[in-house]
N, CA and C of each residue as an Amber inpcrd file, in Angstrom:
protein
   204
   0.8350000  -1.1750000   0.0000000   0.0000000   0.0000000   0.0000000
   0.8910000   1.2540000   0.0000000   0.4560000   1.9120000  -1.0510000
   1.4420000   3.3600000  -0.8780000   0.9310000   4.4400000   0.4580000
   2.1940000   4.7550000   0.8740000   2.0140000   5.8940000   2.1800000
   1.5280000   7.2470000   1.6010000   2.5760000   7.6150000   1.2930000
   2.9690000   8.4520000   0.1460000   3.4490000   9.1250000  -0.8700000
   3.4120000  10.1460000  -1.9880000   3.7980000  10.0590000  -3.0360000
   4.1330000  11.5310000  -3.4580000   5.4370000  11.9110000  -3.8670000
   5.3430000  13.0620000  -4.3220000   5.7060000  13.1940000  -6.0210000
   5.1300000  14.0440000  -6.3930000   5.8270000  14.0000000  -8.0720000
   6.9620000  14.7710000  -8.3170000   8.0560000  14.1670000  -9.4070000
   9.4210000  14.6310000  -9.3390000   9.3210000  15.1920000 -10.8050000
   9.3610000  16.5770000 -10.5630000   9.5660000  17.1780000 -11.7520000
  11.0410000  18.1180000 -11.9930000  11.6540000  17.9320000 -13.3080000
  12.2270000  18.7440000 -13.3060000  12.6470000  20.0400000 -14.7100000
  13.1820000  21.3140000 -14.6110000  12.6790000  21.6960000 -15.6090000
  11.0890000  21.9550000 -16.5480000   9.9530000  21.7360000 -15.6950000
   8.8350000  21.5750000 -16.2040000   8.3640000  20.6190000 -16.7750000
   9.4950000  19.7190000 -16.8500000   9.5110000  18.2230000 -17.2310000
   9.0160000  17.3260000 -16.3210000   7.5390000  16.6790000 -16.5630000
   7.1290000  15.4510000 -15.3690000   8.0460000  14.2970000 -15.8480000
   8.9930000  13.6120000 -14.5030000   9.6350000  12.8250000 -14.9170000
   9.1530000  11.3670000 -14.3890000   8.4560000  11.4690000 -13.1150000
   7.8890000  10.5110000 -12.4950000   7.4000000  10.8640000 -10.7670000
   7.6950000   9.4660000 -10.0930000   6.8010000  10.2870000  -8.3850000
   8.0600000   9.1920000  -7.5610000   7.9130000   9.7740000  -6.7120000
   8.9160000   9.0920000  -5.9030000   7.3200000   8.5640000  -4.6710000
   7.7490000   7.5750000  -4.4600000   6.4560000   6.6070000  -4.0020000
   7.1520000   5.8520000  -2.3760000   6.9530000   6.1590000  -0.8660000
   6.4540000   5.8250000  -0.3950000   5.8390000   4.4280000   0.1490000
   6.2740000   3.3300000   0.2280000   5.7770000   2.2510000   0.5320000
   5.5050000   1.8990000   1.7760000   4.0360000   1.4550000   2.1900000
   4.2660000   0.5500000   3.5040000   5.2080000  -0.0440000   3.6630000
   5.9400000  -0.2560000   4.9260000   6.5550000  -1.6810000   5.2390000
   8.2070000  -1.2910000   4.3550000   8.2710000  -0.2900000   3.9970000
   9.3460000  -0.1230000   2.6570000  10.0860000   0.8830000   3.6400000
  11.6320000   1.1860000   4.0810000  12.5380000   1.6980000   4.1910000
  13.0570000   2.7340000   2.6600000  12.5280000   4.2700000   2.4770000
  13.4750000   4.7810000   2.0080000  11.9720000   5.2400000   0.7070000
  12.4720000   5.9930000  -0.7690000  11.2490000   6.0960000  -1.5300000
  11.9280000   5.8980000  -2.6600000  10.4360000   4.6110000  -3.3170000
  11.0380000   4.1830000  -4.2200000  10.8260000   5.3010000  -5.4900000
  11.2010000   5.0200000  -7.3040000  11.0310000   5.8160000  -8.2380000
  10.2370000   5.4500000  -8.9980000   8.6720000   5.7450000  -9.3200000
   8.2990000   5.3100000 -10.2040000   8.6790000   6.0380000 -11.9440000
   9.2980000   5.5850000 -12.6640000  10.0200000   6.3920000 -13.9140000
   8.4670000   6.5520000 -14.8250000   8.1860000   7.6980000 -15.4250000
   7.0790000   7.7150000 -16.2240000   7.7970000   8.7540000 -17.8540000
   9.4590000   9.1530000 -18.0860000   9.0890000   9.6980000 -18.3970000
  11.0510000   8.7250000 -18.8150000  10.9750000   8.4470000 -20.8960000
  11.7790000   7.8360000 -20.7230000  13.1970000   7.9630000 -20.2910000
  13.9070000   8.9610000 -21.0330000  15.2610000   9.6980000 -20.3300000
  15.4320000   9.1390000 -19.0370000  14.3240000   8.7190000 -18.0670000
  14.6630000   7.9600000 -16.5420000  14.6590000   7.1180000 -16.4610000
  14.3950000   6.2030000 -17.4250000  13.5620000   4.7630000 -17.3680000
  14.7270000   3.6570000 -16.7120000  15.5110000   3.9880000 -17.0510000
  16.7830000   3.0940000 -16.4370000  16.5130000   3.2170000 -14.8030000
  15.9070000   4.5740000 -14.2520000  15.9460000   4.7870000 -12.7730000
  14.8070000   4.1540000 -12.0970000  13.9980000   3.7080000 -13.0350000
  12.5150000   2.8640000 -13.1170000  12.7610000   1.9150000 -11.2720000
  11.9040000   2.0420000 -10.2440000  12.3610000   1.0330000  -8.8530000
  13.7650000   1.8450000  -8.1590000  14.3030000   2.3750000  -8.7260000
  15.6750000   2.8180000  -7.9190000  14.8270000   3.4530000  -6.5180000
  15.6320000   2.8040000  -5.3510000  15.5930000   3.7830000  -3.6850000
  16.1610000   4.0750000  -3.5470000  15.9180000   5.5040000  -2.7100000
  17.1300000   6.3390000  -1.9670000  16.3930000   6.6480000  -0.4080000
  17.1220000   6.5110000   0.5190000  17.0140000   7.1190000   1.6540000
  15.6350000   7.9270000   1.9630000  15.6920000   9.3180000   1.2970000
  14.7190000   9.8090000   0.9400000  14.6990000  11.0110000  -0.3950000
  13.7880000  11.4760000  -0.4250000  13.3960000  12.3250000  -2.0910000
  14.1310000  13.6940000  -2.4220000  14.7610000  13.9450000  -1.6300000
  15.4530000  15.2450000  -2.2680000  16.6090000  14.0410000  -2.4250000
  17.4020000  12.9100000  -2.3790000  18.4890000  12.1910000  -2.5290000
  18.1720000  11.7500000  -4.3310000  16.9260000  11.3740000  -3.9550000
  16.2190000  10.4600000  -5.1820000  16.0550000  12.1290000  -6.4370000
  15.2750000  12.8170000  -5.8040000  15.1870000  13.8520000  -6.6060000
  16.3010000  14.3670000  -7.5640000  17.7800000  14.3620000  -6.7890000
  19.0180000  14.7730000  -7.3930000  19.4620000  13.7990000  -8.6860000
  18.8700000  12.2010000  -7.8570000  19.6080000  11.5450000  -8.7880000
  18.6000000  11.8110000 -10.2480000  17.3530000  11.7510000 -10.0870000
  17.0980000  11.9600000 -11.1830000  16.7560000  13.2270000 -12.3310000
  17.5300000  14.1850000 -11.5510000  17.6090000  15.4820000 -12.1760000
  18.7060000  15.0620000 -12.9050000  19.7370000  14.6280000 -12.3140000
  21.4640000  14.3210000 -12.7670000  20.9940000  13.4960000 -14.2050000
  20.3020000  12.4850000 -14.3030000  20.6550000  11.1180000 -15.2640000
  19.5320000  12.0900000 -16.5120000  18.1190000  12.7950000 -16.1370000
  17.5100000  13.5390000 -17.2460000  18.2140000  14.7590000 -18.1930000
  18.9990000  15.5490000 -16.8590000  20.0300000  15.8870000 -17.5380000
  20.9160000  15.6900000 -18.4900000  21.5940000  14.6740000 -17.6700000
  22.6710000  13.9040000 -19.1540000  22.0650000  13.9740000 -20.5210000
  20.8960000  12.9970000 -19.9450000  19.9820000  12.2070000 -21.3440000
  19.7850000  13.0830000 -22.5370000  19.4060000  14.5120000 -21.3920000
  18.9900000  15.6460000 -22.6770000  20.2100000  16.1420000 -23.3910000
  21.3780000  16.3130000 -22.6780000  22.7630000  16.7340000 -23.4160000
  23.1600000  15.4800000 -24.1120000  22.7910000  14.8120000 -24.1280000
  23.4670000  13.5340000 -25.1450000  22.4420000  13.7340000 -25.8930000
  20.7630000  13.9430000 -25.6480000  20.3970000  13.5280000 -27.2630000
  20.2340000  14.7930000 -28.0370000  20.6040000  15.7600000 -27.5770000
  21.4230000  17.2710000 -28.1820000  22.0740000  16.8050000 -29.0100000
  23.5560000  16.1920000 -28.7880000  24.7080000  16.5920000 -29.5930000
  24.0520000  15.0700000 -30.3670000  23.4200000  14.0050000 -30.2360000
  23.3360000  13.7060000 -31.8860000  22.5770000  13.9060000 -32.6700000
C-alpha cells in the first residue's frame, strides 16, 4: 500500500513520483518519463536524494540527445 507520493519534476519536465511504501525503508522511483527509465524502482534514503539523482541522469539524457 502506498504511504505516500510526491511528483518529481524537473525543468517543467514530469519525470515521475517518488512513491512511499508501507513496510518499505526509504522512496522508491516510479520512472514515467523515458530519459529515466533506467531509474525505473531505484531507492534512496529519501526524495530530495532520489530527486538529485534523477535530475542528474535527465540531464545527461537531454545533453546527449542534443549533440546527436
Amino acid at each position: 500500500m502506498i504511504r505516500t507520493s510526491k511528483i518529481i519534476e524537473i525543468d517543467g519536465v514530469f519525470l515521475g513520483a517518488a512513491i512511499q511504501m508501507s513496510g518499505e525503508a526509504g522512496q522508491r522511483f516510479y520512472a514515467a518519463h523515458e530519459s529515466v527509465r533506467a531509474l525505473h524502482n531505484a531507492i534512496k534514503p529519501d526524495v530530495a536524494m532520489l530527486a538529485r539523482q534523477v535530475a542528474q541522469t535527465f540531464r545527461q539524457n537531454r545533453v546527449a540527445s542534443y549533440a546527436a
